[in-house]
MDTraj code that builds the backbone (N, CA, C; nanometers):
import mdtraj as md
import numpy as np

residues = "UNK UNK UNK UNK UNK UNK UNK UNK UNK UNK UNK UNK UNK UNK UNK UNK UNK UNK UNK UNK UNK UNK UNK UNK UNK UNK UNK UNK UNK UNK UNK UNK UNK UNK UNK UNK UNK UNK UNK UNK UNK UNK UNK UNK UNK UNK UNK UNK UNK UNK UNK UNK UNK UNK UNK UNK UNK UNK UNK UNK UNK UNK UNK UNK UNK UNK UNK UNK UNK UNK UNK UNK UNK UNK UNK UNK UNK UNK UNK UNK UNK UNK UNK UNK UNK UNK UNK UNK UNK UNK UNK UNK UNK UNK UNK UNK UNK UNK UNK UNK UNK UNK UNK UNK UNK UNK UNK UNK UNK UNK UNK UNK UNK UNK UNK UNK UNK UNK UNK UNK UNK UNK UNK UNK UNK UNK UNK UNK UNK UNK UNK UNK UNK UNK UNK UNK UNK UNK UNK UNK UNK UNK UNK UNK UNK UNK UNK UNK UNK UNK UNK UNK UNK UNK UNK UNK UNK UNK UNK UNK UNK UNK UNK UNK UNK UNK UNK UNK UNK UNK UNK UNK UNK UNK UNK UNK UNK UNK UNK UNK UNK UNK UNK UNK UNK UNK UNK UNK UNK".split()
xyz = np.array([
    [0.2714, -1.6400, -0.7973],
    [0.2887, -1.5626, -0.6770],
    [0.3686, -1.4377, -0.7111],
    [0.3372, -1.2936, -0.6582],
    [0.3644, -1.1797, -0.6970],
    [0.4115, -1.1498, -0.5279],
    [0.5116, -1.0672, -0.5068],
    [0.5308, -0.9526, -0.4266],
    [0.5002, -0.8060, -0.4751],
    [0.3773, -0.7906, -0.3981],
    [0.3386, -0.6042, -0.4090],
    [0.3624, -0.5481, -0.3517],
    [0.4434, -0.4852, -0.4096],
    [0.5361, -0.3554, -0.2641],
    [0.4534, -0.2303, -0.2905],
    [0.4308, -0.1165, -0.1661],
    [0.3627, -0.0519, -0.1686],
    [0.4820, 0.0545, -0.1551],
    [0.5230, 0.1216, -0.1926],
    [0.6543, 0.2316, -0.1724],
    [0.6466, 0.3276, -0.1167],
    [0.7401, 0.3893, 0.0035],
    [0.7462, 0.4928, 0.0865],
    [0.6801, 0.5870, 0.0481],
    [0.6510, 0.5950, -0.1105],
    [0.5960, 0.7459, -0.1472],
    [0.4522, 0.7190, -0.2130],
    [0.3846, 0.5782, -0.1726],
    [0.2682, 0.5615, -0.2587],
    [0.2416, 0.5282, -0.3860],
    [0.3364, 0.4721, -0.4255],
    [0.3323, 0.4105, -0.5516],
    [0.3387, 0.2477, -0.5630],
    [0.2632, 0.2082, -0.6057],
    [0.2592, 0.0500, -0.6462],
    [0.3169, -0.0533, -0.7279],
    [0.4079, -0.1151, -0.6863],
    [0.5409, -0.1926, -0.7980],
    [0.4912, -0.3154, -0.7451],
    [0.5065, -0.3972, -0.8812],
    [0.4861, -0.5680, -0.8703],
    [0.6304, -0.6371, -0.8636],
    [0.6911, -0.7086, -0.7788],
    [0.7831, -0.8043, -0.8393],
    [0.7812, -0.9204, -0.8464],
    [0.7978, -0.9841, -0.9319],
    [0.8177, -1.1438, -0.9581],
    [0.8639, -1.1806, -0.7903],
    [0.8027, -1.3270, -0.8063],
    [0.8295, -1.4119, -0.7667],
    [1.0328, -1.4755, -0.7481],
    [1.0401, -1.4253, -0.8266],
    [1.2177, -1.4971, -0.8673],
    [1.2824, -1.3964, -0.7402],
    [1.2502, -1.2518, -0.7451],
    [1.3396, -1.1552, -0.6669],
    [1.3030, -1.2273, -0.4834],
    [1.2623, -1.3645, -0.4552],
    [1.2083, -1.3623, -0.3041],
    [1.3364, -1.4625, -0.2393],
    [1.3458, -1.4001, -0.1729],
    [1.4693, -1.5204, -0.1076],
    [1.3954, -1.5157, 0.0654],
    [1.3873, -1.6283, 0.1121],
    [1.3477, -1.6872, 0.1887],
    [1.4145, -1.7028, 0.3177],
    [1.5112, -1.7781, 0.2968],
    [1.6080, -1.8129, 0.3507],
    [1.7238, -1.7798, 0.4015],
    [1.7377, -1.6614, 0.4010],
    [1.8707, -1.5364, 0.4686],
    [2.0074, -1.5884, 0.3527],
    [2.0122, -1.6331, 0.2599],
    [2.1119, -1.6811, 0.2293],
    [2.1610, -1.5780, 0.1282],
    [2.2772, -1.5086, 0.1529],
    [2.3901, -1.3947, 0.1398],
    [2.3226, -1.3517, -0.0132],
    [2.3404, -1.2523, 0.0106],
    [2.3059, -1.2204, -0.1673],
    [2.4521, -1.1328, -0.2071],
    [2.4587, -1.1508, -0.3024],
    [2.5226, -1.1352, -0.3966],
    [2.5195, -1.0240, -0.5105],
    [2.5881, -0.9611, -0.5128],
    [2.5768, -0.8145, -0.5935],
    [2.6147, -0.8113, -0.7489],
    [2.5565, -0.8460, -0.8114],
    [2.5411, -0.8680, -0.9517],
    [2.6609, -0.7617, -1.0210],
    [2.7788, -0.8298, -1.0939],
    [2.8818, -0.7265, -1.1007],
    [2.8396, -0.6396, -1.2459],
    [2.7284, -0.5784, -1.2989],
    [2.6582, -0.5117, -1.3513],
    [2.6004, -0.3562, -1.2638],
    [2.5839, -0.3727, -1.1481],
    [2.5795, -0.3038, -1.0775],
    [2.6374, -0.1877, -0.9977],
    [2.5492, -0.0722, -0.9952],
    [2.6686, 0.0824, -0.9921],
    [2.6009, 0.0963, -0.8663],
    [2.4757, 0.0864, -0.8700],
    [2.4200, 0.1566, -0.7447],
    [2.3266, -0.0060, -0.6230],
    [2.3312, 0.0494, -0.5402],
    [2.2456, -0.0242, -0.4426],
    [2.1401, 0.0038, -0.3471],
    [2.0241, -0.0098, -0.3735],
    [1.9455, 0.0931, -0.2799],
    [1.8587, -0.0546, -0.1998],
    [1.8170, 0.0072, -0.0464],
    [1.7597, -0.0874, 0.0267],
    [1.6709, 0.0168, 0.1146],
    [1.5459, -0.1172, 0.1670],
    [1.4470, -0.0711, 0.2431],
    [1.4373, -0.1592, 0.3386],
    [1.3896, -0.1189, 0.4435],
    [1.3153, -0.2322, 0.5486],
    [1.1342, -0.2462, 0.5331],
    [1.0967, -0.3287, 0.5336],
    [0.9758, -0.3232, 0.4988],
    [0.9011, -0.4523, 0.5905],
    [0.7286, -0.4319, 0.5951],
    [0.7172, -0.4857, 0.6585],
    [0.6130, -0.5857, 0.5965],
    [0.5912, -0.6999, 0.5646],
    [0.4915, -0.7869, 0.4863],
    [0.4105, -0.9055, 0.5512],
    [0.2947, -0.9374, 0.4851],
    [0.2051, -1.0377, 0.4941],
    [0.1868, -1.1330, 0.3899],
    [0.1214, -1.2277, 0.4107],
    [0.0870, -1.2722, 0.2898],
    [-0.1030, -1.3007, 0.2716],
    [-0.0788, -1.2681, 0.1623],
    [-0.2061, -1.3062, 0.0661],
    [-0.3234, -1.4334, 0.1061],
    [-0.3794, -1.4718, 0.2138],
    [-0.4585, -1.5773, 0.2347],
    [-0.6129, -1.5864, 0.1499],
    [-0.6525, -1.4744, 0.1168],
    [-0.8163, -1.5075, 0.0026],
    [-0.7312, -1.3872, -0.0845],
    [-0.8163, -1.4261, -0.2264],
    [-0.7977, -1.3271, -0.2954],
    [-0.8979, -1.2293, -0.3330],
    [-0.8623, -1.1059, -0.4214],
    [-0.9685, -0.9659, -0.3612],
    [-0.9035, -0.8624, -0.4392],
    [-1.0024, -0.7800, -0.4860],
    [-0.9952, -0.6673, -0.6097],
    [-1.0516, -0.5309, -0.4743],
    [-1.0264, -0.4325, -0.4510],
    [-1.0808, -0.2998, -0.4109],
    [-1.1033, -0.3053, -0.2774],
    [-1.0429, -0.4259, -0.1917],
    [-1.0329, -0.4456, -0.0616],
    [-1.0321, -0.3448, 0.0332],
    [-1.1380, -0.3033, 0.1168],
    [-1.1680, -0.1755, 0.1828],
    [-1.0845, -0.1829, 0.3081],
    [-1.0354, -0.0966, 0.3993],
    [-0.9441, -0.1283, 0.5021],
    [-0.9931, -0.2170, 0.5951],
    [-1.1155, -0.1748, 0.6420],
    [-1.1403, -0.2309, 0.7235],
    [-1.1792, -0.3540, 0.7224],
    [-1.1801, -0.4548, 0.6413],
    [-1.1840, -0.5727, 0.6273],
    [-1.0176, -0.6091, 0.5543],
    [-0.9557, -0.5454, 0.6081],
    [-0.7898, -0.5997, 0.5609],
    [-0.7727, -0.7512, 0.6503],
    [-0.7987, -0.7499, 0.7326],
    [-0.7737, -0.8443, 0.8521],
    [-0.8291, -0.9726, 0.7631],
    [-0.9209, -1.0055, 0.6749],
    [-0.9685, -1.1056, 0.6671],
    [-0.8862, -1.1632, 0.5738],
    [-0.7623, -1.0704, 0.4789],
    [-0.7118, -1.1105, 0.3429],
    [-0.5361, -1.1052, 0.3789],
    [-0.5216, -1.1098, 0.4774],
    [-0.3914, -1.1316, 0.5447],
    [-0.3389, -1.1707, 0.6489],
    [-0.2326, -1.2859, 0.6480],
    [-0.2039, -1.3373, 0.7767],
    [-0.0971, -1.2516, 0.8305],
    [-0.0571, -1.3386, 0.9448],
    [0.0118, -1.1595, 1.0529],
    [0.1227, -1.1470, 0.9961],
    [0.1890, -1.0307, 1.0234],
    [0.3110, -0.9449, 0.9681],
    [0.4082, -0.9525, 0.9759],
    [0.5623, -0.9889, 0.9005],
    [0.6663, -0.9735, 0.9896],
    [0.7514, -0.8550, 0.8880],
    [0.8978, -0.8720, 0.9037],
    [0.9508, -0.8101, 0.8721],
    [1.0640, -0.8046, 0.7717],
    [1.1493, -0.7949, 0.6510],
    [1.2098, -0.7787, 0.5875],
    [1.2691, -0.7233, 0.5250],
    [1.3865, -0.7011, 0.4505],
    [1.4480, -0.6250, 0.3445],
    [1.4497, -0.6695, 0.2540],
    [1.4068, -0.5276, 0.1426],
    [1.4426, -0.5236, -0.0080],
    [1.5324, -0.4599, -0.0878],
    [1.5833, -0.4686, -0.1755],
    [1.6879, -0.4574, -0.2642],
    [1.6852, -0.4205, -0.3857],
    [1.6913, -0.2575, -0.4004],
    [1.7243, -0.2550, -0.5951],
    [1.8319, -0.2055, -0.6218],
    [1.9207, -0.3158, -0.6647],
    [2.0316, -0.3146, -0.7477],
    [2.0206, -0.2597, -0.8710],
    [2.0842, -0.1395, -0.8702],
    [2.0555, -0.0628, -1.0406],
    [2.1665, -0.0480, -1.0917],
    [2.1707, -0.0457, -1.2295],
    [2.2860, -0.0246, -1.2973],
    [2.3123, 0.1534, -1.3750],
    [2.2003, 0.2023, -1.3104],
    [2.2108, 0.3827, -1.2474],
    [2.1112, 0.4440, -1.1738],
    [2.0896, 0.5447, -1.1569],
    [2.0002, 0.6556, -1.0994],
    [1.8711, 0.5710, -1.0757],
    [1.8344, 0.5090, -0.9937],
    [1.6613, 0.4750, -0.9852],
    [1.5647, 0.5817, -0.9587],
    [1.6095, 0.7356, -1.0335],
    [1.5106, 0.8144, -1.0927],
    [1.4801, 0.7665, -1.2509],
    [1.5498, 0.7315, -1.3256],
    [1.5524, 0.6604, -1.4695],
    [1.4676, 0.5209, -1.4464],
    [1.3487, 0.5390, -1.5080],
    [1.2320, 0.3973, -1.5333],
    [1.2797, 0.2930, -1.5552],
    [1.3603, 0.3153, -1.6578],
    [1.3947, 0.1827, -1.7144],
    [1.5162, 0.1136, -1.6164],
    [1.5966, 0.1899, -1.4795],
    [1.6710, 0.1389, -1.4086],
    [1.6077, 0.0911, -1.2782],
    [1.4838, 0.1370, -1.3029],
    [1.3989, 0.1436, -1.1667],
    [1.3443, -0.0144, -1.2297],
    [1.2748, -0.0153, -1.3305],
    [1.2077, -0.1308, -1.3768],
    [1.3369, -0.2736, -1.3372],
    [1.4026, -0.2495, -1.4048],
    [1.5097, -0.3707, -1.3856],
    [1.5340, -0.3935, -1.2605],
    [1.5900, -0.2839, -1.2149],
    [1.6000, -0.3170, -0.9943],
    [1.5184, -0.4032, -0.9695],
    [1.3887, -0.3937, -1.0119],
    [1.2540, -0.4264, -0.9074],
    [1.2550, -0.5768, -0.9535],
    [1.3645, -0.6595, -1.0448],
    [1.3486, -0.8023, -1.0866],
    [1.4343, -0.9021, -1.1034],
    [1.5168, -0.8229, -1.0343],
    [1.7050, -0.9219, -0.9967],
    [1.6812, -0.9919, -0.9162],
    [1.7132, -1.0986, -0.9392],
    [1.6734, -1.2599, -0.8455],
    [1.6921, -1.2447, -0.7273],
    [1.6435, -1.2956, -0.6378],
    [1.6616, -1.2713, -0.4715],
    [1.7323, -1.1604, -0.4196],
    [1.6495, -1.0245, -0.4487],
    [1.6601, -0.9180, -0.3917],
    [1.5923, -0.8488, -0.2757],
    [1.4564, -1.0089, -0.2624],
    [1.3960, -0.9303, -0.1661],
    [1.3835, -1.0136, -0.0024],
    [1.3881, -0.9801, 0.0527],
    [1.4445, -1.0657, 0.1870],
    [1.3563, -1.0791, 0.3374],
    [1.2525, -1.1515, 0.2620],
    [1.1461, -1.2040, 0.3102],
    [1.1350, -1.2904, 0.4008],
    [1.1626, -1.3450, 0.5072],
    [1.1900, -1.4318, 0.5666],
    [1.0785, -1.5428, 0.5799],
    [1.0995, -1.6783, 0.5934],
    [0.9962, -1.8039, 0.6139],
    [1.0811, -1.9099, 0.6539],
    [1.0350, -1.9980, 0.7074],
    [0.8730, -2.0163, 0.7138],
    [0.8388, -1.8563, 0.8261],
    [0.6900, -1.7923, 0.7832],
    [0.6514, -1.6727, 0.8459],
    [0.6408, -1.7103, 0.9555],
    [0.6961, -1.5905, 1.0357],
    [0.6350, -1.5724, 1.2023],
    [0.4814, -1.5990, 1.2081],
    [0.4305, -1.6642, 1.3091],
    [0.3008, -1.6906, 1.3629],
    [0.2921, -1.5816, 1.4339],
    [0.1699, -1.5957, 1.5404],
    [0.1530, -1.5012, 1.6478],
    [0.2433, -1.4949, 1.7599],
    [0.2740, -1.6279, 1.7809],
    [0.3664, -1.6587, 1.8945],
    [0.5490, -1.6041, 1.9071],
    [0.6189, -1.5379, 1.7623],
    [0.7208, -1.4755, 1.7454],
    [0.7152, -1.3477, 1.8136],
    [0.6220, -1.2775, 1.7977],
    [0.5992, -1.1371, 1.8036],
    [0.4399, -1.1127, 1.8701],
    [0.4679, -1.0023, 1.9136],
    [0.3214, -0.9333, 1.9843],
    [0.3473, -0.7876, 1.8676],
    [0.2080, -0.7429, 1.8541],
    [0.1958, -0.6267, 1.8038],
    [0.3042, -0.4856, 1.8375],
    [0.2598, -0.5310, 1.9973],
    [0.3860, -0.4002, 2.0186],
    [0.5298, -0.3834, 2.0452],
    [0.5707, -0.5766, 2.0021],
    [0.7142, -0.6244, 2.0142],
    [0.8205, -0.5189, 1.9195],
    [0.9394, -0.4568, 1.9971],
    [0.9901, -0.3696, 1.8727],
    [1.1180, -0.4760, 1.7880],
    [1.1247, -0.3613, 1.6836],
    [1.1943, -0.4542, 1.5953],
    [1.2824, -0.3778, 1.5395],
    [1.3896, -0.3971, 1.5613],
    [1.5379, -0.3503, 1.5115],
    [1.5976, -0.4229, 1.3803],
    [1.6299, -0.2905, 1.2708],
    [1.7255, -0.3762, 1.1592],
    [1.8867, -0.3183, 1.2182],
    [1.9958, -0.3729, 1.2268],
    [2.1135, -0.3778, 1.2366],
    [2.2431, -0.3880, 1.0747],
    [2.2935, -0.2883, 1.0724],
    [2.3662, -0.3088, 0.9740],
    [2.5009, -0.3023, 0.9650],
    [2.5592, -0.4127, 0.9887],
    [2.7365, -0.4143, 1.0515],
    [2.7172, -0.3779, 1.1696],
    [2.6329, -0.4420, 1.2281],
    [2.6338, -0.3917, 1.4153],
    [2.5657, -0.2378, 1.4424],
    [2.5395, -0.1238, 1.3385],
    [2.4999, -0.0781, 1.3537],
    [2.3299, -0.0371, 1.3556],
    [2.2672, 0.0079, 1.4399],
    [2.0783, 0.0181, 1.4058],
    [2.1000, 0.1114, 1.3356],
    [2.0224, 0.0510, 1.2036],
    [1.9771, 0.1667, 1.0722],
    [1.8087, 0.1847, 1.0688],
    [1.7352, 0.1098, 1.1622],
    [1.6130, 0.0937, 1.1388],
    [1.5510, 0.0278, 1.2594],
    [1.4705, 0.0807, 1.3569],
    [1.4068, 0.0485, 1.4721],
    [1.2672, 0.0911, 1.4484],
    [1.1770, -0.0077, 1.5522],
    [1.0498, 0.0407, 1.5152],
    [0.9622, -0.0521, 1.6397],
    [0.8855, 0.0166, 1.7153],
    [0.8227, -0.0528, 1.7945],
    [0.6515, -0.0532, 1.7389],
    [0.6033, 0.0589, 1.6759],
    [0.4716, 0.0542, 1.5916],
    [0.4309, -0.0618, 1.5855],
    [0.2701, -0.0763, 1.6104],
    [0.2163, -0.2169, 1.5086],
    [0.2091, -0.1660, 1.3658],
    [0.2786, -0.2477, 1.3319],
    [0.2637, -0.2412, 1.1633],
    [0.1226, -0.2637, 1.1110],
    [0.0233, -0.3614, 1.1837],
    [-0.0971, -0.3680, 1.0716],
    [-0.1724, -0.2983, 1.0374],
    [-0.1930, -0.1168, 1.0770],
    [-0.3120, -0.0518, 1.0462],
    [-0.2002, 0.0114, 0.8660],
    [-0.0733, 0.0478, 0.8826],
    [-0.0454, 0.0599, 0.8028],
    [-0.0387, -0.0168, 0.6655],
    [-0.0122, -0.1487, 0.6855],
    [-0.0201, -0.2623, 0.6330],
    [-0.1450, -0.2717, 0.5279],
    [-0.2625, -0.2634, 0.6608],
    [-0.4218, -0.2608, 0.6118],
    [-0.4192, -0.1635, 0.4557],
    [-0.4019, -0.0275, 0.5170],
    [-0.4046, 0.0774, 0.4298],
    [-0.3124, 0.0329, 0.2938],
    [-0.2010, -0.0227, 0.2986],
    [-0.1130, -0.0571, 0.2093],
    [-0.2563, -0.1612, 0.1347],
    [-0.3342, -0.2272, 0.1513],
    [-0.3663, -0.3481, 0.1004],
    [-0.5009, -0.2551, 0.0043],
    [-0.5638, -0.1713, 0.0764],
    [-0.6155, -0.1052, 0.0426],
    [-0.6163, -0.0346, -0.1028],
    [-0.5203, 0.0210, -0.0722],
    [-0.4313, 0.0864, -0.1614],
    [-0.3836, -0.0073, -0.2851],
    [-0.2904, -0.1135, -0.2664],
    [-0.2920, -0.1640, -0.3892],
    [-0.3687, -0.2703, -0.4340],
    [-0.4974, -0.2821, -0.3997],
    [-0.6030, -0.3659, -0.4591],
    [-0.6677, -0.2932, -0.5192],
    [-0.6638, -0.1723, -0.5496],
    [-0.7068, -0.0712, -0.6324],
    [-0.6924, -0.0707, -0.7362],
    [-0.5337, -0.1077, -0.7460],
    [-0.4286, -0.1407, -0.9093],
    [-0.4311, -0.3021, -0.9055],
    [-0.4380, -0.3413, -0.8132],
    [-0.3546, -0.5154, -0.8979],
    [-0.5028, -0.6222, -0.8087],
    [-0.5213, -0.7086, -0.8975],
    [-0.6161, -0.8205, -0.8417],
    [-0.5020, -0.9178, -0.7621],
    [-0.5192, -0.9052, -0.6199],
    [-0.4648, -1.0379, -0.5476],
    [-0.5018, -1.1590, -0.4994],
    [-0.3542, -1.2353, -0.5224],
    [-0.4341, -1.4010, -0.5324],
    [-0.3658, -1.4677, -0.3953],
    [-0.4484, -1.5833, -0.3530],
    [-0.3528, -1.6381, -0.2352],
    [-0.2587, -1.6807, -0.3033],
    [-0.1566, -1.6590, -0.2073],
    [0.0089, -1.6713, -0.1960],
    [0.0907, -1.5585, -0.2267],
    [0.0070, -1.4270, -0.2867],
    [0.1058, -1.3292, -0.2881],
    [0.1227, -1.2524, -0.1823],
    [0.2720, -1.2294, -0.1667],
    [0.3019, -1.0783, -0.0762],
    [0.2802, -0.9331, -0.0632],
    [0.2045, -0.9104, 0.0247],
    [0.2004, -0.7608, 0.0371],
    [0.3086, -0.6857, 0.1028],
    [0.4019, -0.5861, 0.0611],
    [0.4933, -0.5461, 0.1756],
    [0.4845, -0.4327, 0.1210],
    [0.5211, -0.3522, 0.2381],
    [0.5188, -0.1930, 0.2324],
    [0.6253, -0.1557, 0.2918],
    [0.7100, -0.0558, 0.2066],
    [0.8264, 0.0084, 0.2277],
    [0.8136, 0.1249, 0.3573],
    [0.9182, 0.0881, 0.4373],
    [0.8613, 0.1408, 0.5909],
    [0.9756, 0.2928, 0.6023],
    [1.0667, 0.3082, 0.5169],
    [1.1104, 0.4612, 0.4681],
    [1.1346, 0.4327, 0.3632],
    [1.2013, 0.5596, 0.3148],
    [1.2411, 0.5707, 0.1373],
    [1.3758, 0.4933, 0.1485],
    [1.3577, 0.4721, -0.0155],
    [1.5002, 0.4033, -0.0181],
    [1.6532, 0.4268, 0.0255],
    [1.7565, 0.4109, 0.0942],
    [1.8697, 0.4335, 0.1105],
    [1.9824, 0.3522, 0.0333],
    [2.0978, 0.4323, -0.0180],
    [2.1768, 0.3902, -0.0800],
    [2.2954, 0.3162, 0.0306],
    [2.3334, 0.2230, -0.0102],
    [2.4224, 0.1360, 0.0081],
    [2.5348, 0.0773, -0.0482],
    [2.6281, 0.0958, -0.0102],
    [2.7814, 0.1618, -0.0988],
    [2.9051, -0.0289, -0.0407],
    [2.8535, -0.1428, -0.0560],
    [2.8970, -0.2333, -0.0317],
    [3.0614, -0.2024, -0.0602],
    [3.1905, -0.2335, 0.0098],
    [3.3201, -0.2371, 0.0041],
    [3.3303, -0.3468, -0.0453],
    [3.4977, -0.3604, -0.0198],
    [3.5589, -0.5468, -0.0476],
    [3.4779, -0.6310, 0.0531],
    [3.4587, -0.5850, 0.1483],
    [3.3992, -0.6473, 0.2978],
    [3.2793, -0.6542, 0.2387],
    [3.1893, -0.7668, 0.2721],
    [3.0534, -0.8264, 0.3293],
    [3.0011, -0.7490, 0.4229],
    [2.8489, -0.6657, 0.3767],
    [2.7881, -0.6105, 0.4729],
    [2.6899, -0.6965, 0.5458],
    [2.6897, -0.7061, 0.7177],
    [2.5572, -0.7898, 0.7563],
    [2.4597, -0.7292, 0.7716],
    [2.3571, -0.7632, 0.7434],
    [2.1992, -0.7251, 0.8146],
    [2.1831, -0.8226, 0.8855],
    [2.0986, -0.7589, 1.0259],
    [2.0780, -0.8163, 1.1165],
    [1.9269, -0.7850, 1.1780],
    [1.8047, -0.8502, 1.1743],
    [1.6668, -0.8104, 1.2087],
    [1.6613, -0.8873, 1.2837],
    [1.5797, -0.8361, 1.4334],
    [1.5385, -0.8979, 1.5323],
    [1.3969, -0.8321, 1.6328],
    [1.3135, -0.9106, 1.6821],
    [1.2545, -0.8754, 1.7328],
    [1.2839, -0.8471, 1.8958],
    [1.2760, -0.7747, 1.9414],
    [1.3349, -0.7931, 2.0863],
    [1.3140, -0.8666, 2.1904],
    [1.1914, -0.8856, 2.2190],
    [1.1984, -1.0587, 2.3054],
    [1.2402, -1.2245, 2.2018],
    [1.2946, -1.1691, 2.0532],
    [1.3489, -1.3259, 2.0153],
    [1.4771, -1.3637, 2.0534],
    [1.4856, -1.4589, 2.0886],
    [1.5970, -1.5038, 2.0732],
    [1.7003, -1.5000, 1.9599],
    [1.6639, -1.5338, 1.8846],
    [1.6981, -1.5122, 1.7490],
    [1.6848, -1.4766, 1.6226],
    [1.7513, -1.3917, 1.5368],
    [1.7492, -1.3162, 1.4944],
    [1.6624, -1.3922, 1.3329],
    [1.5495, -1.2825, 1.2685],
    [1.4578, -1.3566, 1.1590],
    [1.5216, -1.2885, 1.0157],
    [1.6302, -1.2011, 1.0597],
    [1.6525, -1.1509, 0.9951],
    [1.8620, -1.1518, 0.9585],
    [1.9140, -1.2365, 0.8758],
    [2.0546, -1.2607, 0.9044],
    [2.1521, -1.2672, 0.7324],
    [2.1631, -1.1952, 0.7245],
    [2.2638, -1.2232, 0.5787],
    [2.3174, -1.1226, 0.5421],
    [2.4748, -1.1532, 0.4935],
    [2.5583, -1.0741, 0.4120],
    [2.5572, -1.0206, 0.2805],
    [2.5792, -0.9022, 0.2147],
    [2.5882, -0.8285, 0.1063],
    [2.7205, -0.8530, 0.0597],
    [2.7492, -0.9035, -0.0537],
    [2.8514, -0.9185, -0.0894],
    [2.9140, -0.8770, -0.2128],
    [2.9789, -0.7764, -0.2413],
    [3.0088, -0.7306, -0.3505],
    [3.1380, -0.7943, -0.4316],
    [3.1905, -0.8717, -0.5478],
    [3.2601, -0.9236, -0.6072],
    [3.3761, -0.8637, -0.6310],
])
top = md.Topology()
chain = top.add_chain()
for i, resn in enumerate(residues, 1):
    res = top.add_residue(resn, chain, resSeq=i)
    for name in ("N", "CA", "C"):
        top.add_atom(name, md.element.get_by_symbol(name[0]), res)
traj = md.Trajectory(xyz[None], top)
């Protein structure tokens, strides 16, 4: 199982399997680490697999969408390849949430707020799937996908994130949930 992130600027990165954390459970800032960059992004997963997948049959190669954050922890500039390469494979960096929302979490035009220390860094009422589609589009071009991998697409460019002594929270929610799919602290050592 692969996560294919599709990146704010159109470029196609694979990450392992190892970088997926599931479970909101706090991540941890690798004390190797100078810089911190994060996205909100929005993903599916992989139900048939498929090489050159045309948009308009996206619908048949993905179940519905929710929402998450990702994480590249670099140890400099993620203009430098080789810092960009490493980011993209630090263990549970990417913050995927499951078991996935069904239909019944969310409606297409449910909006969805990321929160960071109480503050909104990221709102969005859009349906994500025509973009999504296009994302699938797009990287079945470069990579053959298999069921069980993730498709997610970076929903702005990356922002840097400057963790203190303090624990930063993220907080994702859809607005008619009750509760939040999206919950864990940044914690720098």
């Amino acid at each position: 199982m692969n996560i294919v992130v599709e990146s704010a600027n159109g470029f196609t990165v694979v990450r392992p399997d190892t970088t997926w954390e599931r479970y909101n459970r706090d991540f941890y800032v690798p004390d190797f680490v100078s810089e911190l960059y994060w996205t909100p992004v929005v993903f599916a997963t992989v139900i048939r697999p498929g090489k050159f997948i045309k948009q308009g049959f996206a619908h048949r190669y993905l179940s519905p969408a929710a929402y998450g954050v990702i994480f590249y922890p670099a140890e400099g500039k993620l203009d430098n390849p080789d810092f960009f390469a490493q980011a993209c494979c630090i263990n549970h960096s990417s913050f995927l949430p499951s078991p996935f929302p069904d239909d019944s979490w969310s409606t297409p035009n449910d909006a969805f707020t990321l929160a960071i220390d109480g503050a909104e860094s990221f709102a969005t009422s859009l349906d994500p799937t025509p973009f999504l589609h296009g994302a699938l589009e797009h990287a079945s071009q470069r990579v053959l996908l298999r069921n069980g991998d993730l498709l997610a697409l970076e929903l702005q460019p990356r922002q840097l994130l400057t963790p203190g002594s303090e624990p930063v929270r993220f907080v994702g929610r859809y607005a008619n949930a009750s509760a939040p799919i999206i919950d864990f602290q940044v914690i720098k050592a």
